[in-house]
N, C-alpha and C positions, 0 to 999 in steps of 0.2 A: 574686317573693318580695321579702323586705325591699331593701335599697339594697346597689347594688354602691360605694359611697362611702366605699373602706377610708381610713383617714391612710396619709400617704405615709410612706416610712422617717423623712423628718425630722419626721413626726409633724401635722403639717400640710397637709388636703386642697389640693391648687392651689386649688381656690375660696377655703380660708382663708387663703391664701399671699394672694391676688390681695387681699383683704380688705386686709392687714397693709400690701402693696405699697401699695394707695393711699392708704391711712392716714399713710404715709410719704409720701409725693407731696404731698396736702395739706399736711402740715404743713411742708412743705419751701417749699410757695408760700408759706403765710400769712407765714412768717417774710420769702420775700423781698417780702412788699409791706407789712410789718407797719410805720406810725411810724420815724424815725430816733430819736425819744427811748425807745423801748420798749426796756427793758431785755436787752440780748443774752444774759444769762446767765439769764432766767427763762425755767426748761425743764418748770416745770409745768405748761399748756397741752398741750404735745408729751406730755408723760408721762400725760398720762389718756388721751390719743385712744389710744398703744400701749396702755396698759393695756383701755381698753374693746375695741379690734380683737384683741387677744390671749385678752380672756375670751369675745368670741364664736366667735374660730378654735374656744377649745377645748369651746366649748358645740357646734358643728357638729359637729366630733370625736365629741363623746359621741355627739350625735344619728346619726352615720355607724353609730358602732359598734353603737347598741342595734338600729336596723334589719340592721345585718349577721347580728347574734343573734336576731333576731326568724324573719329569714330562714332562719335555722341551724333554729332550731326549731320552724318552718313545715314544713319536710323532716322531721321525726322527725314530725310529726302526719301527714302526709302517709303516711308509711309505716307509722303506725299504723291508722291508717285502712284503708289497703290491706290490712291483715291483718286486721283484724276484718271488712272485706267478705266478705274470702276464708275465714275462718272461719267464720260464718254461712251462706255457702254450705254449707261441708264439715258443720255442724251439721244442718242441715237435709236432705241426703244422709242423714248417719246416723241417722236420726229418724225417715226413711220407710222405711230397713232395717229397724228396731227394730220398726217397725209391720206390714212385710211377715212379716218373720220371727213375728212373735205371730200374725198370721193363719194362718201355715202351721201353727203348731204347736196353736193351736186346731180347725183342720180335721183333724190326724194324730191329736190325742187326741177328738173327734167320730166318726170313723172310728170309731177302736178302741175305743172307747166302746158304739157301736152293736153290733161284733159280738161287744163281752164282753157284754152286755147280753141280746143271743140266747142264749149258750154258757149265762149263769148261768138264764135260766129254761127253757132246756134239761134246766137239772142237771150242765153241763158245768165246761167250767173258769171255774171263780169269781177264782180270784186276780187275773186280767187286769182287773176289775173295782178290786183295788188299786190298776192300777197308775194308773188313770184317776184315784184320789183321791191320792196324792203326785207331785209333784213331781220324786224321785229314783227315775227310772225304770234308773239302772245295778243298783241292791241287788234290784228286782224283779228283774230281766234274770240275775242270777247265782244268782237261787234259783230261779225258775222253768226257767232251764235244768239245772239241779244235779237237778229234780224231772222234768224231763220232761214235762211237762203244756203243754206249747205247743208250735205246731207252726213248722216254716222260715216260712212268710208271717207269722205273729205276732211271731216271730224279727227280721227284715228292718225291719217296722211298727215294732218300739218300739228298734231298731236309728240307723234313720233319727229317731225321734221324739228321742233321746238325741242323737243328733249338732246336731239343728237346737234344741236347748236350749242344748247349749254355745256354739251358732255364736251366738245371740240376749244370750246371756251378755256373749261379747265387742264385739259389737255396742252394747249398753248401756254397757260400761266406755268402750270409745272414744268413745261420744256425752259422756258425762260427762265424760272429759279433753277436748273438744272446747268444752264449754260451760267450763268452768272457765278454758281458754284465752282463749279469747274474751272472758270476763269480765276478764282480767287485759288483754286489750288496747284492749278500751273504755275502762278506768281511766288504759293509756298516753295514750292521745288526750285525753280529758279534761285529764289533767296537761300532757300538751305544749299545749292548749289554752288552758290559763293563762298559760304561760309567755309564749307567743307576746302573747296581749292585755296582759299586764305590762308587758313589751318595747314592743309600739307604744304605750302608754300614757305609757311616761317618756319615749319621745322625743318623742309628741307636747308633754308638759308642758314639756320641754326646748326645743323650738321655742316654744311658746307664751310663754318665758320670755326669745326675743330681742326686741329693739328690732325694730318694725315695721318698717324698714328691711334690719336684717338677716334676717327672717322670709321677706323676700319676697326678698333675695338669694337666700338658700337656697333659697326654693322654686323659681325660676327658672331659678337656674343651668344651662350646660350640662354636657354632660358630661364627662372629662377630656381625653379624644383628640380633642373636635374640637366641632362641631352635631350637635344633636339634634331629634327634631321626628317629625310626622307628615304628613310627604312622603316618597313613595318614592325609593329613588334612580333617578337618571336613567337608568341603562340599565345593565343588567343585568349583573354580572361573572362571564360563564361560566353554558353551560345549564347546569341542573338536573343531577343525576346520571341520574335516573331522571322516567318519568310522576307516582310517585306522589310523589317530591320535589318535584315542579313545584306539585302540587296541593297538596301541604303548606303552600309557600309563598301560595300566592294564601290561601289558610283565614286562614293567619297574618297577611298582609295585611290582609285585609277584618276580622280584630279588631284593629285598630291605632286606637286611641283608647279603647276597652271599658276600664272601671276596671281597676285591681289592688285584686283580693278574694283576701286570702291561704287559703289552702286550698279555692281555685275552680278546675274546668276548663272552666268555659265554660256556657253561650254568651256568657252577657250579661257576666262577668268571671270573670280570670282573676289565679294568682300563674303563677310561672314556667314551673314545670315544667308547670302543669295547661293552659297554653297551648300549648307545645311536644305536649303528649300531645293535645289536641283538635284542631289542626292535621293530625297526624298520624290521626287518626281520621275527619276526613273525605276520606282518603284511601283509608283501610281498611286502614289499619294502627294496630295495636295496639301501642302502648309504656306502659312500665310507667310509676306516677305519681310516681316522685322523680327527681329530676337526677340526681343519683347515681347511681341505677336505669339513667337512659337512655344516661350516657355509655356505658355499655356493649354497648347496644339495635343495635349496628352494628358496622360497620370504622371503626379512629380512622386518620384522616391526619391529614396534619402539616398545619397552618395555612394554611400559604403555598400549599396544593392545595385548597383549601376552594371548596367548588360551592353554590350556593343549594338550600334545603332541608336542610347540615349542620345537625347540633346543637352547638353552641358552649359548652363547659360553663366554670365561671370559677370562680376559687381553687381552694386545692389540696385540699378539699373537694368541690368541684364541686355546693357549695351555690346557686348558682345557674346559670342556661342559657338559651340564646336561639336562635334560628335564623338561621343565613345566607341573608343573602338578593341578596348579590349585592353589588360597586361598594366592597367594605370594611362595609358595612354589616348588622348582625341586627336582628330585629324580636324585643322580646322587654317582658316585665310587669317593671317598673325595681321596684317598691315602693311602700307604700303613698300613694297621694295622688299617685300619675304614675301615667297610663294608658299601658297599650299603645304604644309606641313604635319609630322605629328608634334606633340608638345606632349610633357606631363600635365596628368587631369588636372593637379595643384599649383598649376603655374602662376594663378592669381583667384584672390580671393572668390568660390564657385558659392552664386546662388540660388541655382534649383538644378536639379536634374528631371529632366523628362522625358516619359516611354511613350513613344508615337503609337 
């Protein structure tokens, strides 16, 4: 999903720290090699380098945060999504009721149809013939039996025909709150669809808007805890919990490099969580598609007991997640414009770990 690249409490990511730091560094040299006639009190040189290294910390800043909210509301499309699949399913279910049910009740009024049909050119009872032309076959049922003119099996017939009308009734109301639903969660997805291309929109503009030097700082950088990259680690920290953890991990490995496509699971790209969930699918299991969702998709242990193939879920949101894969390190979709990576497990503040 978007970037795990919160500002630090003092409001400044390390990268923009390190920015500021050498900013001060330089201008700490230039002054000791600067002329002995150059004026020691002119601090206007030193004052625009602070000022330009302080408007890019806070231009990074913003770019941090609008990807953290981008991220934020990749997970509400995400689980909008989820519910208009799952709706659509359930529409469709009752859609084929509605239709089965119409079939029966056309076959039960065909029946009774035919043998009012007998009765009346019989000479017999003609009413049952009514009952084939309306609809509210209870006011038949209550006058016809008031009259005596039908027998127990006619009885039973329009008995059963009455029940499976009401059942087709309810049937139809449910397809309809069913579709109305749905309709109201495609419009969710849509809106969080916005949100999110807005979101990567201004931070792309916001990047677009440093100094090429600083553009390619930022895009470079590593990450806070430590290297980053697409090597694995060296050897392994702790089997797997389980086979199909093991197999999770190798899936999630072999997409290490595949773009970050925000509301992707795969194959070719992926955002966070749709990574963590296609990992897990080619294992044959089945996790649900938001971070949020997964932290829960298991047993949570504590950190410091974490096995490869945990799910690593981060901020107190658990807006985004990653996989342990062993050595201190998860493999996980960082945000737009980094692919598939490993990171340090502590690259940002981690709030649960969990064993699928």
């Amino acid at each position: 999903m978007a970037t795990h690249r919160r500002p630090s409490q003092s409001g400044l990511t390390q990268s923009a720290r390190a920015t500021v730091l050498s900013a001060a560094a330089a201008t700490a040299a230039a002054l000791l090699t600067s002329p002995a006639s150059a004026d020691p009190h002119d601090t206007s040189a030193t004052s625009a380098t602070s000022a330009t290294s302080a408007t890019a910390a806070t231009t990074q800043a913003r770019v941090d945060r609008l990807f953290e909210q981008a991220e934020q509301a990749t997970e509400r499309f995400n689980k909008a999504d989820e519910l208009a699949d799952q709706l659509r399913e359930q529409v469709g279910r009752a859609q084929d009721m509605v239709a089965r049910g119409q079939e029966r009740i056309n076959r039960m009024r065909g029946a009774l149809g035919a043998v009012a049909g007998a009765q009346y050119r019989a000479g017999g009872l003609d009413p049952a013939l009514a009952l084939l032309l309306s609809e509210n076959p209870d006011s038949y049922l209550s006058k016809a039996a008031a009259l005596d003119r039908i027998g127990a099996r006619q009885v039973s017939a329009l008995s059963q025909l009455r029940d499976a009308q009401r059942k087709l009734g309810r049937q139809r109301a449910e397809a309809s709150a069913k579709l109305g639903e749905l309709e109201r969660s495609r419009a969710a997805v849509a809106r969080h669809k916005r949100t999110v291309e807005a979101k990567l929109a201004a931070a792309r503009r916001l990047l677009n808007s440093l100094p090429k030097e600083e553009r390619e700082e930022y895009d470079d950088r590593s990450s806070r805890s430590g290297d980053r990259g697409d090597t694995p680690p060296p050897m392994p920290g702790g089997a797997p919990a389980s086979g199909r953890a093991a197999a999770a991990v190798l899936a999630a490995q072999q997409a290490v490099g595949k773009p970050y496509i925000w509301g992707a699971n795969g194959p070719s790209g992926f955002d966070c969580s749709g990574l963590t969930q296609w990992s897990y699918a080619q294992a044959g299991v089945s996790l649900p598609r938001t971070s949020q969702a997964q932290r829960y998709a298991g047993r949570q242990v504590p950190l410091d007991q974490a096995q490869p193939g945990d799910l690593v879920a981060y901020r107190d949101d658990a807006s985004h997640i990653g996989m342990y894969v062993g050595n201190g390190q998860v493999v996980h979709a960082p945000y737009p414009g980094a692919p598939v990576r490993y990171d340090p497990v502590g690259m940002m503040p981690v709030s649960s770990v969990t064993r699928v």
